[in-house]
N, C-alpha and C positions, 0 to 999 in steps of 0.2 A: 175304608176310605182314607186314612190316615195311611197306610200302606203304598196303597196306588198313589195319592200326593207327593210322598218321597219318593218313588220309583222316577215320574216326570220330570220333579226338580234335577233327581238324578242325571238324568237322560239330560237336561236342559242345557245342565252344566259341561256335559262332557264336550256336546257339541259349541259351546262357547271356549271352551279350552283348545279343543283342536284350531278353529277359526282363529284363534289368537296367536298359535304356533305357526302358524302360515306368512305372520304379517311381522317384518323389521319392528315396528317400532311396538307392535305390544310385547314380544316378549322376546329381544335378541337372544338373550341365554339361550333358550330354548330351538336355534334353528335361525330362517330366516333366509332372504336371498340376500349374499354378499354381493357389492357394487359393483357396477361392469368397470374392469380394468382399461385403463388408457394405455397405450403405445406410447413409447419415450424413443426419441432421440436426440444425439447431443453432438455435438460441433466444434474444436477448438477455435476463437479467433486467431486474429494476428498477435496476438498478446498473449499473457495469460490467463487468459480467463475461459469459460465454457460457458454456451448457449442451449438452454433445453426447451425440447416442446414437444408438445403430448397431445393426445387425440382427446376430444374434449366426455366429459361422461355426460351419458343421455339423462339418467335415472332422477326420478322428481324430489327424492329426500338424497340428495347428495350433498355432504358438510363439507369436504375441503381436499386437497392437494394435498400433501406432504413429501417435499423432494428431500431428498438424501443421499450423502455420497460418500465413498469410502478408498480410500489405497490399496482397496483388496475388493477382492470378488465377492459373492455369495451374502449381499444385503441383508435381503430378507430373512434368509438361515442365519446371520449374527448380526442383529443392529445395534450392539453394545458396541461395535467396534464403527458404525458409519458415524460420520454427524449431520447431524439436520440442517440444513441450507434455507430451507422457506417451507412455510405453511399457508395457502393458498385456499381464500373462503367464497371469490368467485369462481363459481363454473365456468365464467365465459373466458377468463385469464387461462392462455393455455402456452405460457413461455416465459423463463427467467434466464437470468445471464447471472451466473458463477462467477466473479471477480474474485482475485488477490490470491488467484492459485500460483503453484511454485513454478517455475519454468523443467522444461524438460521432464514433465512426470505426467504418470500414465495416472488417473482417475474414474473412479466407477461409477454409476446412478444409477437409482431407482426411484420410482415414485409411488407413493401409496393413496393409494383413494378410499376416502371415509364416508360411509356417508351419516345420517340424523340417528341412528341406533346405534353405532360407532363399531359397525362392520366393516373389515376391509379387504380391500384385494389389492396386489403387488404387477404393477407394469411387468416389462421385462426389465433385465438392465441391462445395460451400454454404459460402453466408453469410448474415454477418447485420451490421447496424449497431448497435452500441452508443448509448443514448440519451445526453443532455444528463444533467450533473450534478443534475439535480431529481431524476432517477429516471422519468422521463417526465413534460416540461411546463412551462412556468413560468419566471418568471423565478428564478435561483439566484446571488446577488451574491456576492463577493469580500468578505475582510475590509477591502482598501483600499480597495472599495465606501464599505460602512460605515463608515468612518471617515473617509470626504470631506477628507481631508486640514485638517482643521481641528478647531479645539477642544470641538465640535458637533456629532454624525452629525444629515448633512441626512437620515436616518431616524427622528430622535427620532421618538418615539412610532408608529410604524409597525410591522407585522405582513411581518414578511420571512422570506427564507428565505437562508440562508447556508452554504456549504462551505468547508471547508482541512483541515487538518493538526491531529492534537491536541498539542499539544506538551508538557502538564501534563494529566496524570489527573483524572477528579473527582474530587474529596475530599484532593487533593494540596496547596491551598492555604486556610489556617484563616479560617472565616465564623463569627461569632459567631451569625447568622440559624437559630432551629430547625429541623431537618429542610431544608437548603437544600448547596448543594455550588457549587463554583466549579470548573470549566475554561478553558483558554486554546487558541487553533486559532489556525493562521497559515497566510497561504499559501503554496502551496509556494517560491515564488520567492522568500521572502522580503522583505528590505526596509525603508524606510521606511513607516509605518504598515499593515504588512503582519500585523498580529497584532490577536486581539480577544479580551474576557475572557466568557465563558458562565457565565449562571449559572441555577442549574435546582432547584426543588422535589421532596419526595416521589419521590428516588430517580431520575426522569427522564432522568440520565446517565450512572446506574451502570456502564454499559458502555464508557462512554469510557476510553482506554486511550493512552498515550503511542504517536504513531505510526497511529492511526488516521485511516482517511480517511474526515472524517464530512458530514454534511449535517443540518442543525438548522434545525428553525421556530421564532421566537417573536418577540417585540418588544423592536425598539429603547428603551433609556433610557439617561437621562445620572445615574446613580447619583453624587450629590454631584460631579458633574466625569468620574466614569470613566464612557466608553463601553463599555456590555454589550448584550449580547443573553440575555433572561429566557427560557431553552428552554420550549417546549410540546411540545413534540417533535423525537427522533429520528429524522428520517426515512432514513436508512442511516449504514452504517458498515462498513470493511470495515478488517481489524487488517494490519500486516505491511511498511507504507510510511515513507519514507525521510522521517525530522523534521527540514526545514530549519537548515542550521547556525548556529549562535547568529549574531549579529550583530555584532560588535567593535567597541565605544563607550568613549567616554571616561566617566571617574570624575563628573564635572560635565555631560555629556549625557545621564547617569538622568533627571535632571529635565527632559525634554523631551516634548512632546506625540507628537512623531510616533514615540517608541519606544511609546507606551502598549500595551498588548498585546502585544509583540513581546518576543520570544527572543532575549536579548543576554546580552554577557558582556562582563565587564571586567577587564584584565587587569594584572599588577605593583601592586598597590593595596598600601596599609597603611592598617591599622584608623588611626580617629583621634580616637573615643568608643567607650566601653564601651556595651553592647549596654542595650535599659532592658526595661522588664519586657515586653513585646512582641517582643521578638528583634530588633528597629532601631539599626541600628548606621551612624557615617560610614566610609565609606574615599574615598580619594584617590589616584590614578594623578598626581600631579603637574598634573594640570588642572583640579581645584578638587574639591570633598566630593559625594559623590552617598551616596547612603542603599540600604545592601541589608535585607534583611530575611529570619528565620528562626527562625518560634517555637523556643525556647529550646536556642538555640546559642550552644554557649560559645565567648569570644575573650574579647580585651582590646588594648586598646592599644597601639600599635608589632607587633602579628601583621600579617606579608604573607603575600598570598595571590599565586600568580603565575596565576588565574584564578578568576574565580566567574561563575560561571551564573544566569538566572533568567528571570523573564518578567516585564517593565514592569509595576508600579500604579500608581491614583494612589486616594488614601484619605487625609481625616484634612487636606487639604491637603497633603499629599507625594509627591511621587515616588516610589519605591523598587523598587529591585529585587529581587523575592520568588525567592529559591531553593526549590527544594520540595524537598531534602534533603540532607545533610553530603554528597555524591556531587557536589554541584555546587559544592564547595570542593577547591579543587588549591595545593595550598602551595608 
């Protein structure tokens, strides 16, 4: 009796073990059906960015998405080398957009699908190339383009098209011009003449935002000496990018042409005129007087600052370096 009890139990068991090889969630080690794979495909926009979307999975224990992209082919054969992009825990979610890729480069994707036992399967992949900084076409010049390293952008008067960095918001630095606004963009490498001043009509730039990575049309002029670019348009912008670090100049190389437009700071200064009705005031780092400037900000006389911030002008016959607010004073 004792015999035939253990034979059954036997028997019992074996068939409870197979039934459980059969099924994802009792025993994945052991087998299981891996989750139905999605289709991918991807999109460059007008910018740099990439748009993906995938055929949605049917399967009732489905856990999530995982997109991933790489500079090189063969994903799924080395994903030490892709990075992960997004992990996606609705099924119904069947599209992400890729922002803050490099211009002119080819990029891979794949997407992998998980599901509740944490079986997977791999899409196919696809690529695509990200276009030129124009947004497709054209030529798209440098701030140190435009500013030709001289006192003159050999653009004067020309109809261009320019990208960089916003480093000053619109409406951050004071135009006495109605309905008109001023920005400043640099590129990201920084530099000598690596900065330029925008300036744009009827709202045009409203969107410019400190840190943006924009791309602007309009024409070159030499406004009394300063080199700008008059916006007509916008043509992309995308917010969230890293604002080239000021520049470290002397108190007496404010007044230099190859800072005009650029993002500099100057550091251990002490005022050495009272500010006048304009916010213009001297400091000196011990290497001779350079002029900052900051509608009506109080100081006086013998105040150091042990940094101040700002973006090169030139206006009025002067240099100056224009802070765009008390934030870019450090005592």
């Amino acid at each position: 009796m004792t015999r035939r009890l253990l034979t059954i139990t036997a028997v019992l068991m074996a068939i409870l073990l197979a039934a459980a090889c059969g099924n994802d969630e009792g025993n994945p080690q052991e087998g299981g059906t891996n989750p139905t794979a999605s289709t991918l495909t991807a999109s460059a926009g007008n910018n740099n960015s990439a748009t993906l979307t995938w055929t949605e999975c049917p399967d009732d224990d489905f856990s999530s998405y995982v997109l991933y992209r790489s500079e090189t082919s063969g994903i799924a054969a080395n994903l030490s080398s892709a990075t992960l992009v997004a992990t996606i825990t609705v099924k119904e979610t069947l599209a992400h957009t890729d922002d803050g890729l490099a211009w002119s480069t080819p990029y891979y994707y794949a997407l992998q699908t998980v599901d509740t036992s944490q079986l997977t399967a791999w899409s196919n992949e696809t690529t695509i190339t990200t276009p030129d900084s124009t947004g497709g076409g054209g030529d798209v010049l440098t701030c140190y383009q435009i500013q030709g390293q001289a006192d003159e952008s050999p653009y004067d008067g020309d109809d261009v098209t320019v990208t960089g960095i916003v480093t000053a918001a619109a409406g951050e630095f004071y135009t006495s011009v109605t309905d008109a606004q001023l920005a400043t963009i640099e590129d990201p490498s920084g530099g000598e003449w690596s900065g330029l001043v925008l300036f744009g009509y009827d709202g045009v730039m409203d969107n410019l935002q400190r840190g943006d990575s924009v791309v602007v049309s309009g024409e070159v002029q030499e406004f009394y000496g300063l080199t700008e670019v008059v916006v007509g348009s916008v043509d992309f912008y995308e917010a969230g990018h890293a604002i080239p670090a000021p520049e470290q100049i002397s108190s007496v190389d404010i007044a230099s042409e190859k800072w005009e437009g650029v993002f500099a700071s100057v550091s251990n200064v002490t005022v050495t005129t009272d500010p006048n009705s304009y916010g213009e005031f001297m400091v000196d780092d011990g290497s001779g007087e350079g002029m900052v400037k900051l509608h009506s900000f109080s100081t006086s006389i013998g105040d150091t600052y042990s940094e101040i911030i700002g973006v090169v002008f030139y206006s009025y016959d002067e240099y100056k370096l224009n802070a765009r607010d008390e934030n870019d004073f450090t005592d």
